[in-house]
SEDO-878050 format. One record per residue (C-alpha): residue number from 1; residue in three letters; x, y, z. Coordinates in steps of 0.02 Angstrom, whole numbers, plus 50000, padded with zeros to 5 digits. Example, Ala and Ser with C-alpha at 12.3 -4.5 7.8 and 13.67 -1.06 7.14 Angstrom:
+------+------+-------+-------+-------+
! resi ! resn !    px !    py !    pz !
+------+------+-------+-------+-------+
!    1 !  ALA ! 50615 ! 49775 ! 50390 !
!    2 !  SER ! 50684 ! 49947 ! 50357 !
+------+------+-------+-------+-------+
REM end
This chain:
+------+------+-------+-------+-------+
! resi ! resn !    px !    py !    pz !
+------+------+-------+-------+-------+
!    1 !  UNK ! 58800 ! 52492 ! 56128 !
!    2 !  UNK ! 58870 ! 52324 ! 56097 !
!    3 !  UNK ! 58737 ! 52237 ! 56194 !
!    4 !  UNK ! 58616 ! 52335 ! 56054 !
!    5 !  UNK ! 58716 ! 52267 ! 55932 !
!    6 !  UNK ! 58702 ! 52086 ! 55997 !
!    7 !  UNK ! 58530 ! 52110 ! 55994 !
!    8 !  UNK ! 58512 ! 52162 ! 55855 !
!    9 !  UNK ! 58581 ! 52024 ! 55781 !
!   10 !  UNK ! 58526 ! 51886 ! 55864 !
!   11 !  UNK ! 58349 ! 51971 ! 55810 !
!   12 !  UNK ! 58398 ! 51970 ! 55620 !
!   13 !  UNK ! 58448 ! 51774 ! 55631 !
!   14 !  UNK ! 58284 ! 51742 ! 55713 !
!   15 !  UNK ! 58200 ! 51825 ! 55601 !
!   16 !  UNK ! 58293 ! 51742 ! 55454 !
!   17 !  UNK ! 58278 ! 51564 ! 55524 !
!   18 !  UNK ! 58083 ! 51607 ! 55556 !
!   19 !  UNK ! 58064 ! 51673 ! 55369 !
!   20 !  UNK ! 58149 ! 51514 ! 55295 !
!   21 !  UNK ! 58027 ! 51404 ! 55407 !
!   22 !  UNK ! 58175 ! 51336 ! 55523 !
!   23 !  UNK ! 58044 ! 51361 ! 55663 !
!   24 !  UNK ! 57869 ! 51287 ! 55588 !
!   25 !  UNK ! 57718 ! 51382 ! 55653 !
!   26 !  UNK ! 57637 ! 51296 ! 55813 !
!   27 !  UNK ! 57822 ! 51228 ! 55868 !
!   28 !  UNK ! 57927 ! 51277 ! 56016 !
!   29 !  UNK ! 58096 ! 51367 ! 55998 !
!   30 !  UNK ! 58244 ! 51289 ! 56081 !
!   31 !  UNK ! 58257 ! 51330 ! 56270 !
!   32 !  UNK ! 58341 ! 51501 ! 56320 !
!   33 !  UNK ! 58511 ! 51437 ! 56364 !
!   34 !  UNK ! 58537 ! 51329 ! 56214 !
!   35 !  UNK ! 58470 ! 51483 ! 56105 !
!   36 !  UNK ! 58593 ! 51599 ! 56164 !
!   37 !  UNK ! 58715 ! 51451 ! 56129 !
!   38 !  UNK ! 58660 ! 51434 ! 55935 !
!   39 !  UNK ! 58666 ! 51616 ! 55931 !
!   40 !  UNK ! 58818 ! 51662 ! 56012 !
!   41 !  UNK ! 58741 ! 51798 ! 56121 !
!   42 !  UNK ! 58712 ! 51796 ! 56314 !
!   43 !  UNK ! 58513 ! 51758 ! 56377 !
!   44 !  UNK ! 58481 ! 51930 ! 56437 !
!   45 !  UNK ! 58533 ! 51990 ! 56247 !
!   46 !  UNK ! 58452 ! 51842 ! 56176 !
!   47 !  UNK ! 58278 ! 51919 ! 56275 !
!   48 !  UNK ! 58295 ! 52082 ! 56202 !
!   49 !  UNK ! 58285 ! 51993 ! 56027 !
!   50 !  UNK ! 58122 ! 51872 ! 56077 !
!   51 !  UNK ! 58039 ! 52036 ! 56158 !
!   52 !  UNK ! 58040 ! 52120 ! 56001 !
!   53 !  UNK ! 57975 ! 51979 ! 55888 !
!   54 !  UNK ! 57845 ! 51956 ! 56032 !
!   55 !  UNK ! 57799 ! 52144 ! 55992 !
!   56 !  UNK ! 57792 ! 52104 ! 55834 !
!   57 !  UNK ! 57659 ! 51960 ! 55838 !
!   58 !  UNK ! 57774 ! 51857 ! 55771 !
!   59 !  UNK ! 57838 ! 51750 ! 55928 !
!   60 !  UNK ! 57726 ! 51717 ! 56074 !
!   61 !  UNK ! 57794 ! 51673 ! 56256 !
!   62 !  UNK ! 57719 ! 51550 ! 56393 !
!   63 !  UNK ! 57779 ! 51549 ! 56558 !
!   64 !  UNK ! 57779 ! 51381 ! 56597 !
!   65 !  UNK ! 57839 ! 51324 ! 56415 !
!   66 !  UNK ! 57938 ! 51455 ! 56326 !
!   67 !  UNK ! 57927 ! 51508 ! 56165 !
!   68 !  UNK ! 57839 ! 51474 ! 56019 !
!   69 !  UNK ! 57792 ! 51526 ! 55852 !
!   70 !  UNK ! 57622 ! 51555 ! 55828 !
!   71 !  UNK ! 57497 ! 51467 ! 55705 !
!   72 !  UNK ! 57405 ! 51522 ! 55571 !
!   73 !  UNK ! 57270 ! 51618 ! 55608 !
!   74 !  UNK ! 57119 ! 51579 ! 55500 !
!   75 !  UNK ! 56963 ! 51654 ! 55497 !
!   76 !  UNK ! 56820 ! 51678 ! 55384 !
!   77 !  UNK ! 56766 ! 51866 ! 55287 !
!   78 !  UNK ! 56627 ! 51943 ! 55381 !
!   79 !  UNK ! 56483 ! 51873 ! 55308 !
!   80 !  UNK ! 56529 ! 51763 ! 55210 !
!   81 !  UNK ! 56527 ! 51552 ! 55230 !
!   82 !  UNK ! 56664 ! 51442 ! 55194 !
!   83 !  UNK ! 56702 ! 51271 ! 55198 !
!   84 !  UNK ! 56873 ! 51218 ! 55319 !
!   85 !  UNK ! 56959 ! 51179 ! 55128 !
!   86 !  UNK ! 56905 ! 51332 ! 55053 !
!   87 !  UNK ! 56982 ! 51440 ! 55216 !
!   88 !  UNK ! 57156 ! 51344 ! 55176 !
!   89 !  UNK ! 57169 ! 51354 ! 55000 !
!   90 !  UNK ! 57120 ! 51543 ! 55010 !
!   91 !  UNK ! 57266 ! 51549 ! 55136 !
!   92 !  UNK ! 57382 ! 51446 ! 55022 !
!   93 !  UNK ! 57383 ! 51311 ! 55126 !
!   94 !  UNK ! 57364 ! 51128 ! 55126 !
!   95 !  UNK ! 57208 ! 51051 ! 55172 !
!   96 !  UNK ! 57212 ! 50883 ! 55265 !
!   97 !  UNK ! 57056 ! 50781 ! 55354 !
!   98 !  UNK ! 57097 ! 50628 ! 55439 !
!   99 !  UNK ! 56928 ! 50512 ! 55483 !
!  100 !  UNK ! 56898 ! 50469 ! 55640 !
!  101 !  UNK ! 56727 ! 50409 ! 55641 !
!  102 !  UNK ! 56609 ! 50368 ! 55497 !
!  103 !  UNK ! 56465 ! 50274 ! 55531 !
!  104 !  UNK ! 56257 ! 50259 ! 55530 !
!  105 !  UNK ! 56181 ! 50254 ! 55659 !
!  106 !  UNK ! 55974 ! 50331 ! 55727 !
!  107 !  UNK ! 55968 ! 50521 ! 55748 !
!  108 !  UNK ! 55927 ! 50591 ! 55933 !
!  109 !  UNK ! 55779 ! 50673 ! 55954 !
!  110 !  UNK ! 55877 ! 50850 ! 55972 !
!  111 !  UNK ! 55971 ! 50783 ! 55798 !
!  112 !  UNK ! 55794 ! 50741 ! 55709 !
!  113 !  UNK ! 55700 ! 50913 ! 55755 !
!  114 !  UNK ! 55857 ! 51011 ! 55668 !
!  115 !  UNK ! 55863 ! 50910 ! 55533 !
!  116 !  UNK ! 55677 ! 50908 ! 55501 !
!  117 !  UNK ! 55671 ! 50693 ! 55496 !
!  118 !  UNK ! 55593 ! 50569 ! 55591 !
!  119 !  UNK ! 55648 ! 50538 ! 55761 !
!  120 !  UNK ! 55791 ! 50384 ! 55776 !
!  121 !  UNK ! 55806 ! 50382 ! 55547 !
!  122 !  UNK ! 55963 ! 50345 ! 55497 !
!  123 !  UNK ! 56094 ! 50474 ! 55503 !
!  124 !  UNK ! 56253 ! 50491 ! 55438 !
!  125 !  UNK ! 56412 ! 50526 ! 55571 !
!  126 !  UNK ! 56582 ! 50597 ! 55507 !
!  127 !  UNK ! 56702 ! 50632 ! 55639 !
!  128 !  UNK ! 56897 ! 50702 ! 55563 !
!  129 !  UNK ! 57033 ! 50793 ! 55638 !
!  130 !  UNK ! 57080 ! 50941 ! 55508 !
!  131 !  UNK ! 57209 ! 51020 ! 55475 !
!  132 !  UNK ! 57332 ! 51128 ! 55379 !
!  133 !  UNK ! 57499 ! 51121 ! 55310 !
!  134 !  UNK ! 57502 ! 50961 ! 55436 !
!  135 !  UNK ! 57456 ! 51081 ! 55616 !
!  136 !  UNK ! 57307 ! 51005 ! 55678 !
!  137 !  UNK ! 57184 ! 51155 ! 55700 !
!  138 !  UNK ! 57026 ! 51054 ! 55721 !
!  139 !  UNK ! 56886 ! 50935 ! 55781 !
!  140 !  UNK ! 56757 ! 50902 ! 55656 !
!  141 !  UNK ! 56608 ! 50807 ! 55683 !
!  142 !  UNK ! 56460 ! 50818 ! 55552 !
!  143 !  UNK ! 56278 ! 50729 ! 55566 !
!  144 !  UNK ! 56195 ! 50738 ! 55400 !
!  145 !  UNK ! 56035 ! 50603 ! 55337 !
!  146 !  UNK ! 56066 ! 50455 ! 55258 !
!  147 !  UNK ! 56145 ! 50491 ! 55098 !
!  148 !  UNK ! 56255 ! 50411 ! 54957 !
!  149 !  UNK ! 56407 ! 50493 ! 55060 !
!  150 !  UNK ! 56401 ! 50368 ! 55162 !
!  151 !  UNK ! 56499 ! 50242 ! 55059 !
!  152 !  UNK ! 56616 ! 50406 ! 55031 !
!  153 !  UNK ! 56807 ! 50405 ! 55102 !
!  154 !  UNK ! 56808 ! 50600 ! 55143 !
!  155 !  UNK ! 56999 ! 50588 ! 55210 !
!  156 !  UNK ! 57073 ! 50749 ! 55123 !
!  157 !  UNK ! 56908 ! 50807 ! 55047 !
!  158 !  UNK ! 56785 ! 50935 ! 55052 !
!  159 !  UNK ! 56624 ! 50883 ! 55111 !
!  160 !  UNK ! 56553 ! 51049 ! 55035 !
!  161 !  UNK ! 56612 ! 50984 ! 54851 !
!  162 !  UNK ! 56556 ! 50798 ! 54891 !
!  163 !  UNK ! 56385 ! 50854 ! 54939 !
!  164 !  UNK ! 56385 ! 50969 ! 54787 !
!  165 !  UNK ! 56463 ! 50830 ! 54681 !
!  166 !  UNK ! 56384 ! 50681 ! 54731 !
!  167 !  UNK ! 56212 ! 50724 ! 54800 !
!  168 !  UNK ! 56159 ! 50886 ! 54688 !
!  169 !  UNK ! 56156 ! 50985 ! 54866 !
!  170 !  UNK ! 56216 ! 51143 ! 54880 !
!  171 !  UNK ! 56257 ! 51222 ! 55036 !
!  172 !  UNK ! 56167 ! 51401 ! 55069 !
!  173 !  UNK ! 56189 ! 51493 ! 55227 !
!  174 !  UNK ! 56229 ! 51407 ! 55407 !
!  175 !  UNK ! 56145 ! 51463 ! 55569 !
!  176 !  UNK ! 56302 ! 51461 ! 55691 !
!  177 !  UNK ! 56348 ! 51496 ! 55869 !
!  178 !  UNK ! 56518 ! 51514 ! 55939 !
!  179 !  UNK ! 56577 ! 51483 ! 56126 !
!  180 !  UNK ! 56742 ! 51465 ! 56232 !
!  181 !  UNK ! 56778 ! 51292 ! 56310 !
!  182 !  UNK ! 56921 ! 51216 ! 56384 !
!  183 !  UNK ! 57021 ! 51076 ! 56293 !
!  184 !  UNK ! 57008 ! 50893 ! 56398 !
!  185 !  UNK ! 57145 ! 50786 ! 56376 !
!  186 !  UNK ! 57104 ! 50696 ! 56238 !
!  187 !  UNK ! 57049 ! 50831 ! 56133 !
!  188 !  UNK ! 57210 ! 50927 ! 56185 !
!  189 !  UNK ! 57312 ! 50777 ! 56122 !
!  190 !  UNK ! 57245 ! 50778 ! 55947 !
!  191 !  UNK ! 57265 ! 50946 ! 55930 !
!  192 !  UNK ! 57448 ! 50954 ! 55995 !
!  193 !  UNK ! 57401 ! 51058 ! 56130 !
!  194 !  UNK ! 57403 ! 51071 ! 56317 !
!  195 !  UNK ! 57258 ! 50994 ! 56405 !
!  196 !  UNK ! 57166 ! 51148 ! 56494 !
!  197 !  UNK ! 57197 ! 51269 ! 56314 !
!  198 !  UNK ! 57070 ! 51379 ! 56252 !
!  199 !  UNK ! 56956 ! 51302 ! 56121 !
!  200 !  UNK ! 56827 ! 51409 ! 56005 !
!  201 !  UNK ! 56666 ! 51271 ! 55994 !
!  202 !  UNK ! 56568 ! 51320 ! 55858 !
!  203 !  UNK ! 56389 ! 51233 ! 55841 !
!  204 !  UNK ! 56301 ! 51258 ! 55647 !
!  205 !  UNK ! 56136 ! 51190 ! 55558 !
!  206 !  UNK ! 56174 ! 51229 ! 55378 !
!  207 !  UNK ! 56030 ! 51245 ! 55228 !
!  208 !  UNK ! 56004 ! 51250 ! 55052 !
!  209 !  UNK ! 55953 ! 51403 ! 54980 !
!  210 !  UNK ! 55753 ! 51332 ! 54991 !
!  211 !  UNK ! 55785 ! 51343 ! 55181 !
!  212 !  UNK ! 55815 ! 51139 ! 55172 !
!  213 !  UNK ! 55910 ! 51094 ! 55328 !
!  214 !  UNK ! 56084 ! 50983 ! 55248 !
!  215 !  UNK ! 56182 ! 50945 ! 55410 !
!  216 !  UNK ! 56226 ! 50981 ! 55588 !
!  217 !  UNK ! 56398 ! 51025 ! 55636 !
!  218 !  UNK ! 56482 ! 51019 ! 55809 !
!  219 !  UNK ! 56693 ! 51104 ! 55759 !
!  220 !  UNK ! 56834 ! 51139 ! 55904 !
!  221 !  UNK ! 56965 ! 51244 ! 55824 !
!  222 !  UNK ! 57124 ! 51280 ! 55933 !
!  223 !  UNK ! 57082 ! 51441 ! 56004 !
!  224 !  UNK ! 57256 ! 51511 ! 55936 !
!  225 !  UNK ! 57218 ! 51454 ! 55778 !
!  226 !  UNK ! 57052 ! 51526 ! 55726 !
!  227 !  UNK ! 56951 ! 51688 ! 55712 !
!  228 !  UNK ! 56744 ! 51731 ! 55685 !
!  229 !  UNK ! 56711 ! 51895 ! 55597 !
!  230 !  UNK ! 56549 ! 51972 ! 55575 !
!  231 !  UNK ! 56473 ! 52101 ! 55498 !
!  232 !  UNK ! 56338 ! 52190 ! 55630 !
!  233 !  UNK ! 56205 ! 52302 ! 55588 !
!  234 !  UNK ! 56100 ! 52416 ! 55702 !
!  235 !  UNK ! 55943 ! 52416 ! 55687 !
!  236 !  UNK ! 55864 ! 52615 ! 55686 !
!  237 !  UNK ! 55741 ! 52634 ! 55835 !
!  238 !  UNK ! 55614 ! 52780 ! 55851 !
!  239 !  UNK ! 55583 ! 52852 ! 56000 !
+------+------+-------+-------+-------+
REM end
């Protein structure tokens, strides 16, 4: 009974020192021992506590690395586009773009064909590491033509609302694919996580609503950080 107790407690604290942000989503709680030291509780009671917020959703465990608190999931409504600073801001958070790259250079022939120009024309490269509430939750990197936003400094801004803003364009539906990659090191070190984590790559060809092809997108969201939804529809067959 007391070792229920003690669990109990030391589940309550957590759960306070989570709720007040003590532990930031996408950190790493102190190691067992020290813990059950802050706590006051032994490390088998101290488990108990971490199981149940692991139940919960709101702890996850690695074995090699211990515990952490999970990010943010975001994800988009089935169906429906977004831009990465409309996702945050519908989430109440913060969103940040740091560039990484920003520069003109010709457009492959793979680059041309989406983007309906001539091969090797100018086109316009924007790499930036976004994120939210300051977690890094992705790799951005945008090819659009040769356009005024070129001269642009898009650090902390929406490229939907420059395009919109500065170039009359306004984006309509994106053509998108989604697969499952492994992060390399250096990809893994921008996004604060370990080299070898799961990454979601998603490749897009956005368009106006005139079927106008606007830009090519290449993202790499932490793979604990993001979701896809869909809506699916079957299609009636007759024998």
């Amino acid at each position: 009974m007391l070792a229920v107790t003690a669990s109990t407690q030391a589940y309550e604290q957590l759960t306070r020192d989570l709720t007040v942000g003590r532990y930031a989503p996408g950190t790493r709680l102190p190691g067992e021992r020290d813990l059950a030291g802050l706590l006051g509780v032994s490390r088998a009671t101290l488990r108990l506590a971490l199981s149940r917020l692991e139940s919960e959703g709101v702890l996850q465990r690695s074995a090699q690395r211990g515990w952490f608190v999970p990010t943010q999931v975001l994800g988009e409504p089935p169906s429906t586009l977004q831009s990465f600073t409309e996702m945050a801001r519908a989430r109440g958070l913060r969103p940040t773009a740091r560039v990484m790259v920003q520069e003109v250079r010709p457009a492959s022939l793979d680059e041309a064909a989406k983007l309906r120009i001539a091969p090797a024309a100018p086109v316009l490269q924007i790499d930036r590491l976004r994120g939210m509430d300051g977690t890094p939750v992705c790799y951005d990197v945008v090819i659009l033509p040769a356009l005024a936003l070129q001269d642009s400094d898009l650090t902390d801004k929406s490229l939907y609302d420059e395009l919109r803003e500065r170039c009359g364009i306004e984006v309509h539906r994106s053509a998108y694919t989604l697969v499952a990659e492994s992060a390399d090191t250096e990809l893994a070190r921008l996004l604060g996580i370990t080299a070898g984590a799961p990454v979601l790559v998603g490749d897009e060809v956005a368009y106006t609503a005139d079927g106008t092809p606007v830009l090519i997108g290449h993202n790499k969201y932490r793979g604990d950080a993001y979701r896809f939804e869909a809506d699916l529809f079957r299609v009636s067959s007759r024998a």
